[in-house]
C-alpha positions as a printed Julia matrix, in Angstrom:
231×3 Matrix{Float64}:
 -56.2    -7.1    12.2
 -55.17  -10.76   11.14
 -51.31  -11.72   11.16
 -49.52  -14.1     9.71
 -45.01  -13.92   11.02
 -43.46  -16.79    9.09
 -39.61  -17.26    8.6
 -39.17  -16.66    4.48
 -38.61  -19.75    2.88
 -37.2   -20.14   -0.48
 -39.56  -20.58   -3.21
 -42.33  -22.24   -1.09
 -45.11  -24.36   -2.0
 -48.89  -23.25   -2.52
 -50.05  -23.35    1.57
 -47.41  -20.51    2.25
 -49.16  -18.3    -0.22
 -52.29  -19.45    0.68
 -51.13  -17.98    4.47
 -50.58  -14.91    3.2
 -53.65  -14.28    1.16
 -55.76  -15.08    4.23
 -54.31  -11.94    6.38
 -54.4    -8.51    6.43
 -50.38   -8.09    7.56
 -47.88  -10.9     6.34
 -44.4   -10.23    8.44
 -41.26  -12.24    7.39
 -39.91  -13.36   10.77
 -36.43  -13.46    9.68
 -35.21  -12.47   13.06
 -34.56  -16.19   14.07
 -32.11  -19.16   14.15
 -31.06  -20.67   10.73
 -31.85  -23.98   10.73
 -30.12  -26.4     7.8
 -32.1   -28.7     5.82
 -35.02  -26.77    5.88
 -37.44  -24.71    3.48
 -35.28  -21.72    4.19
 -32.85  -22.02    1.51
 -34.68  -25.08   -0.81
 -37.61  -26.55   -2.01
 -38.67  -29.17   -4.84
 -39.82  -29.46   -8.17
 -40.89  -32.05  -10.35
 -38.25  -32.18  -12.96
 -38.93  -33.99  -16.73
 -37.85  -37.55  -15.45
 -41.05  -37.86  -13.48
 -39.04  -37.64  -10.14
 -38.71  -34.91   -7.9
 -35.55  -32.75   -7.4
 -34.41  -30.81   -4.87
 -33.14  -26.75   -5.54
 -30.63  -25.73   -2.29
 -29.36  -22.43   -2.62
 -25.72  -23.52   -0.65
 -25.45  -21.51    2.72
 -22.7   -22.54    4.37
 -22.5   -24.74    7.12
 -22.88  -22.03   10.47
 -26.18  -22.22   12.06
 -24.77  -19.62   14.67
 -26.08  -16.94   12.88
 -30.06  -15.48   11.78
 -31.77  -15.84    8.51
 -31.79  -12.65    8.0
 -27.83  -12.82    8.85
 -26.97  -15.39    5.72
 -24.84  -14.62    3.38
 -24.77  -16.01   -0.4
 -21.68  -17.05   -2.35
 -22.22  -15.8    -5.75
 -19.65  -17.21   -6.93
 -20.54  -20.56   -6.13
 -22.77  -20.62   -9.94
 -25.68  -22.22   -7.81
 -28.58  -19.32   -9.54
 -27.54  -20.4   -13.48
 -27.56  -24.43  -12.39
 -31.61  -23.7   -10.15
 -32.77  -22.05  -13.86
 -30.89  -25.07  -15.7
 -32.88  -27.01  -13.74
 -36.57  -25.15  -13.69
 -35.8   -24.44  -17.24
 -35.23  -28.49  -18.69
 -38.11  -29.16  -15.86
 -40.86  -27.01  -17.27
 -40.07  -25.02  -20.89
 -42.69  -27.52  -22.31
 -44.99  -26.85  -19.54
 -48.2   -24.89  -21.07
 -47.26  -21.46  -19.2
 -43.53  -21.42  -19.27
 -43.13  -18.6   -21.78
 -45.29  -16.57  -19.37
 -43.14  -16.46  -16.73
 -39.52  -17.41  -18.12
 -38.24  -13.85  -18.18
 -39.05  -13.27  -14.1
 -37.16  -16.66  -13.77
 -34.59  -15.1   -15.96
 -34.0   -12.17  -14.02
 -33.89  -13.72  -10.69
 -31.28  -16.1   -11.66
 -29.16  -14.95  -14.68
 -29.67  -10.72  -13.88
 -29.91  -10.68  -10.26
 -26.55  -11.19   -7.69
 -28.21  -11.88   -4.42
 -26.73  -11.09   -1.12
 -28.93  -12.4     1.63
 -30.87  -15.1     1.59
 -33.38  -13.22    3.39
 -33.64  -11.01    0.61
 -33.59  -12.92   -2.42
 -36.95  -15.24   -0.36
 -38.71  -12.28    0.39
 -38.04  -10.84   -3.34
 -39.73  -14.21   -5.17
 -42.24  -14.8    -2.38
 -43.77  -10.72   -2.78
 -43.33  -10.79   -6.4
 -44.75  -13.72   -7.18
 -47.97  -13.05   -4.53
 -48.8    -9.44   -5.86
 -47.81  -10.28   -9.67
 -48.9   -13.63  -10.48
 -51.45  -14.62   -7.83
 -53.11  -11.69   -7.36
 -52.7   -10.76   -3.46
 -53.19   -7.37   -1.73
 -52.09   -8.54    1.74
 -49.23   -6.27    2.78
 -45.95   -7.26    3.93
 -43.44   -6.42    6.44
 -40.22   -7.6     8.08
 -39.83   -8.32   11.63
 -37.16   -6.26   12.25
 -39.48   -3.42   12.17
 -41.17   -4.02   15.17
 -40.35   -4.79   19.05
 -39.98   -7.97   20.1
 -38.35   -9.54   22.92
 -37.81  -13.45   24.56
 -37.63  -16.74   22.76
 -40.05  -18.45   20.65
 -43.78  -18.42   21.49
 -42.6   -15.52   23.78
 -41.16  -13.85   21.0
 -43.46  -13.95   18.5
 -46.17  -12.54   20.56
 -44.14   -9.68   21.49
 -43.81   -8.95   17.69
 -47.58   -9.51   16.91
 -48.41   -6.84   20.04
 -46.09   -4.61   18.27
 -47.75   -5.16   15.21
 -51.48   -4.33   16.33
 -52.53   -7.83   15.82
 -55.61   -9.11   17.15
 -56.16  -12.45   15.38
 -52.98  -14.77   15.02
 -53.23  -17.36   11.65
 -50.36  -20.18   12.1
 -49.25  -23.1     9.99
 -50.43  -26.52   12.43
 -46.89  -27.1    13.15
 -46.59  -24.07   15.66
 -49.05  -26.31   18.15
 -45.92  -27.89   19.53
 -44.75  -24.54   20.71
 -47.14  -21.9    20.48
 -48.03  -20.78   24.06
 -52.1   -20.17   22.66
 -53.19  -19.17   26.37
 -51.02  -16.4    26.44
 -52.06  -15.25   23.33
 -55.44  -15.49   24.24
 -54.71  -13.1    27.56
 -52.95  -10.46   25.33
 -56.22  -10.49   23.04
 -54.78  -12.22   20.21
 -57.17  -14.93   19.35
 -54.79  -17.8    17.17
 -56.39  -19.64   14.22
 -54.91  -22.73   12.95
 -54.67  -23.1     9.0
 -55.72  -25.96    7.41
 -53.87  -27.17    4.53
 -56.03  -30.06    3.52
 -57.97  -30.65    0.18
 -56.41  -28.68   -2.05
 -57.64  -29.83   -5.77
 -55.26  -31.75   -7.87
 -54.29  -29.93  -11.1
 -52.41  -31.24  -14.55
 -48.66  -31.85  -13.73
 -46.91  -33.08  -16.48
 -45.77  -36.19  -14.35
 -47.15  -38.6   -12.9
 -48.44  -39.56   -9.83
 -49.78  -36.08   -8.72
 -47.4   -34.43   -6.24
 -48.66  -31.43   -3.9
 -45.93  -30.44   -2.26
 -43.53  -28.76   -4.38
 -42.71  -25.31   -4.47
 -45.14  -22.49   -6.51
 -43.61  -22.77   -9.31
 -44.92  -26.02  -10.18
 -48.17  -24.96  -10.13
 -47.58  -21.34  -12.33
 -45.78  -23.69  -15.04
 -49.11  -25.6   -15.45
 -52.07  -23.44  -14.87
 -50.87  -19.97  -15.33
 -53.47  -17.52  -14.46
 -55.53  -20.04  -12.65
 -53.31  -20.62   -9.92
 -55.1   -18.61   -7.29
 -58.14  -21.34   -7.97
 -56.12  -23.94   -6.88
 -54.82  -22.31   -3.67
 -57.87  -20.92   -2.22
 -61.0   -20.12   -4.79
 -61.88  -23.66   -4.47
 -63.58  -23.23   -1.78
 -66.03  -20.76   -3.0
């Protein structure tokens, strides 16, 4: 069985969803340190000035604490000013009417408690809904794992039945790949390059903003621009 465990981030860009449509098992491994400044609680989009904005959903300032441990302020207005934003960024985008109410009901309908749960709500919705995925998902907290780091994480794939490990390139600085190798997990490394450009509404062409770039513009064609280009 192939594996992906990656850390839920919030709204993530194409390659995280391109991750999870590779595997067979996708587990949120939410059972680790918060770090600040990082995909975990924001992402970009390119907003109607032709520059691109950040969206942080406002966490506090503890990192002594798990991302599954992180608690939202819902009082702090932060969901209505992200859809002020998406929504002045992209209602004349050619596929915003398609997928304004989901935005709508995240944002305006929704009161979010964990971070944890509101990333693992978008990222699953917008995988099986919009992009067409079948991978299942799971949380890490539902299996056994033990240690720190590469240790850990291949205590949890064990756990999970996993014989074939897919990782973002970044893990090489830490990922222990010999010991994966003895527990019969062989470790693939994704490769992110090449992805086709597509028609933002800004120029120059920016990949790396989150999903939702990329459902404003081409809608149902998405998954083409992820991974059906290359055939």
């Amino acid at each position: 069985m192939r594996v992906a465990a990656i850390q839920s981030n919030y709204i993530p860009w194409k390659g995280y969803f391109d991750i999870i449509n590779d595997v067979d098992l996708f587990i949120f491994h939410d059972d680790l340190q918060y770090t600040k400044q990082d995909w975990r609680n924001r992402n970009k989009i390119y907003t109607m000035h032709g520059a691109l904005s950040w969206l942080t959903v406002p966490c506090g300032i503890n990192t002594d604490r798990m991302i599954c441990e992180v608690i939202l302020n819902n009082n702090s207005k932060w969901a209505q000013k992200h859809w002020n934003v998406i929504r002045q960024a992209y209602y004349k985008a050619p596929y915003y009417n398609k997928y304004k109410s989901f935005f709508e009901y995240v944002y305006l309908e929704c009161k979010w408690e964990y971070l944890s749960e509101l990333n693992q709500f978008l990222i699953k919705h917008i995988a099986t809904e919009f992009l067409g995925i079948r991978t299942e998902f799971s949380d890490s907290r539902c299996f056994f794992s033990s240690g720190k780091k590469s240790e850990k994480l291949l205590s949890l794939l064990v756990s999970a039945g996993c014989n074939e490990y897919l990782s973002g390139p970044a893990a090489r600085a830490y990922l222990d790949e010999p010991a994966f190798q003895a527990s019969g997990i062989r470790v693939v490394w994704k490769d992110y390059s090449g992805y086709p450009e597509y028609q933002q509404m800004w120029q120059p062409f920016e990949s790396n903003v989150s999903i939702i770039d990329l459902l404003m513009n081409v809608g149902e064609e998405a998954p083409y621009y992820i991974w059906g280009w290359r055939g």
